[in-house]
C-alpha positions as CSV (number, residue, x, y, z in Angstrom):
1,X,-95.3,-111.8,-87.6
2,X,-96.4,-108.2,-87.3
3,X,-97.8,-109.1,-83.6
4,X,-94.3,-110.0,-82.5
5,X,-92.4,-106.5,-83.3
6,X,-95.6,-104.9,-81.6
7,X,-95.2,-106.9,-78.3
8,X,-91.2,-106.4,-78.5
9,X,-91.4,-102.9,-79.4
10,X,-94.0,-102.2,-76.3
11,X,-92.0,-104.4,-74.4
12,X,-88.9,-102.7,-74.7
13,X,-90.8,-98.9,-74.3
14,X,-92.3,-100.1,-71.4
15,X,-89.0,-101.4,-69.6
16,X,-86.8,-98.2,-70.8
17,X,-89.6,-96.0,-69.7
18,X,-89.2,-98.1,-66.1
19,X,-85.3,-97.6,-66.3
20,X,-85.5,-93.9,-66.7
21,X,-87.9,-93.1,-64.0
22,X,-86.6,-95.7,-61.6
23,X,-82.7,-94.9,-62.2
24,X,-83.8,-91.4,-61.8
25,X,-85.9,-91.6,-58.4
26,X,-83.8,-93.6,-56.8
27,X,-79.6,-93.8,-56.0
28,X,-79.6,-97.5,-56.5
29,X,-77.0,-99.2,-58.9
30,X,-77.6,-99.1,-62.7
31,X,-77.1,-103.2,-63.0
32,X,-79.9,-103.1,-60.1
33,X,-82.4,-100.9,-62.4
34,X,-82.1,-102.6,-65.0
35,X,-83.4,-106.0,-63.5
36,X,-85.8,-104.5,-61.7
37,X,-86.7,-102.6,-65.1
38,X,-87.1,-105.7,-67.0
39,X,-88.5,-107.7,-63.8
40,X,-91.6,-105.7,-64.0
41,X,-91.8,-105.3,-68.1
42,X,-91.8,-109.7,-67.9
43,X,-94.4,-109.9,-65.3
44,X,-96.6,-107.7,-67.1
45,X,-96.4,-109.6,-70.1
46,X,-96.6,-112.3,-67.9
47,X,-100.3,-111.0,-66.9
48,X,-101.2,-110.0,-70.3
49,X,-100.4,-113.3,-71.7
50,X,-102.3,-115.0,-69.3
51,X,-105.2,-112.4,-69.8
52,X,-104.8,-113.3,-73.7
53,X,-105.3,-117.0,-73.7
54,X,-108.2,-116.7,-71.7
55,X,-110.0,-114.3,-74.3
56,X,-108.3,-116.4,-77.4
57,X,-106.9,-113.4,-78.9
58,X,-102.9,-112.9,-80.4
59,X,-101.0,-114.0,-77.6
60,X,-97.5,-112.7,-76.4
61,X,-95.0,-114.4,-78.3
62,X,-93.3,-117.0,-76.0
63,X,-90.1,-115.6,-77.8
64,X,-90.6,-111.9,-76.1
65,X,-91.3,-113.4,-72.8
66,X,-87.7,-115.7,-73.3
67,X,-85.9,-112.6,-74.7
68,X,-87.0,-110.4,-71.6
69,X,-85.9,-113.0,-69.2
70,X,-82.3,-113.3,-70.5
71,X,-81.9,-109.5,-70.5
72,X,-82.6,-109.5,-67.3
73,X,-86.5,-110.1,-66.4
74,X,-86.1,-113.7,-64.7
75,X,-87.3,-112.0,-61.2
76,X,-90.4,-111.0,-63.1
77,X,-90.7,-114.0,-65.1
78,X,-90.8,-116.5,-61.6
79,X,-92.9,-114.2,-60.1
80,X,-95.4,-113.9,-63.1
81,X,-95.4,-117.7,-63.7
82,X,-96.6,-118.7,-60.5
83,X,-98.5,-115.8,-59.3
84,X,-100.7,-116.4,-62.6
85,X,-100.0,-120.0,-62.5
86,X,-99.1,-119.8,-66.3
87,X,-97.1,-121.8,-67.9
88,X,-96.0,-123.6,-65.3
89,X,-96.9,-127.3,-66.4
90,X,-93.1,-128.3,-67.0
91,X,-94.1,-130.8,-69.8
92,X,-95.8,-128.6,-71.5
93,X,-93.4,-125.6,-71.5
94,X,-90.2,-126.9,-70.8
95,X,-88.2,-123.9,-72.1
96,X,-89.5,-121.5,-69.6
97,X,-88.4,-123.2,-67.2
98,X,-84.7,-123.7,-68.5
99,X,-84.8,-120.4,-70.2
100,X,-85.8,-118.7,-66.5
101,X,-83.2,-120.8,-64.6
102,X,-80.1,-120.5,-66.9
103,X,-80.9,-116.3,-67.0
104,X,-80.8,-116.2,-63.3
105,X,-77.6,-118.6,-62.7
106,X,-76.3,-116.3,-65.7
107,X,-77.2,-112.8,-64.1
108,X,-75.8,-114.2,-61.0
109,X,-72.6,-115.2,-62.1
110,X,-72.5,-111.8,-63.5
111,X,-72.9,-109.5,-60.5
112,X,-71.0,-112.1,-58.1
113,X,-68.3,-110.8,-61.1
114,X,-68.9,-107.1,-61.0
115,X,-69.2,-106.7,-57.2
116,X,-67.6,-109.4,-55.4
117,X,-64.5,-109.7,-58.2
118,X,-64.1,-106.1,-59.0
119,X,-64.6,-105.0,-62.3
């Protein structure tokens, strides 16, 4: 259980460490940081859990990888699962799948909101 706060914890260092220095280097708009913030926090542990099941060590906890694509890391999370071609077998891991396409018809539905509808 100790395994999971480390992976979160590192998880959500790395992506606020991506927030700052992107939303800082760039004019872009905040909503658009923080995808691409948590895009690139997901694929990593994308990689790194595809590194880890090769070497049979603690794994990412499939429950980081969900939480990071709901807050905003489903870019990352496509990207990561078929550029490592992990945990893509549909049978097999039927939640990534769901959890990836309900966060981006969710983070869609919320920018079509905030810049198409006016917030």
């Amino acid at each position: 259980m100790c395994y999971y706060i480390g992976f979160g914890m590192g998880s959500a260092a790395m992506a606020a460490s991506l927030y700052f220095l992107i939303y800082h280097n760039t004019t872009w708009n905040p909503y658009a940081v923080w995808i691409a913030a948590f895009s690139i926090t997901t694929f990593v542990m994308y990689g790194l859990d595809k590194l880890l099941s090769k070497t049979m060590t603690v794994r990412t906890p499939e429950f980081v990888l969900h939480a990071l694509a709901i807050l905003g890391g489903f870019p990352g999370g496509w990207s990561g699962m078929f550029l490592f071609s992990h945990k893509t077998n549909i049978q097999k891991h039927p939640w990534f799948w769901i959890v990836l396409a309900l966060s981006a018809i969710g983070h869609g539905l919320l920018t079509y909101y905030w810049f198409f509808m006016g917030r």
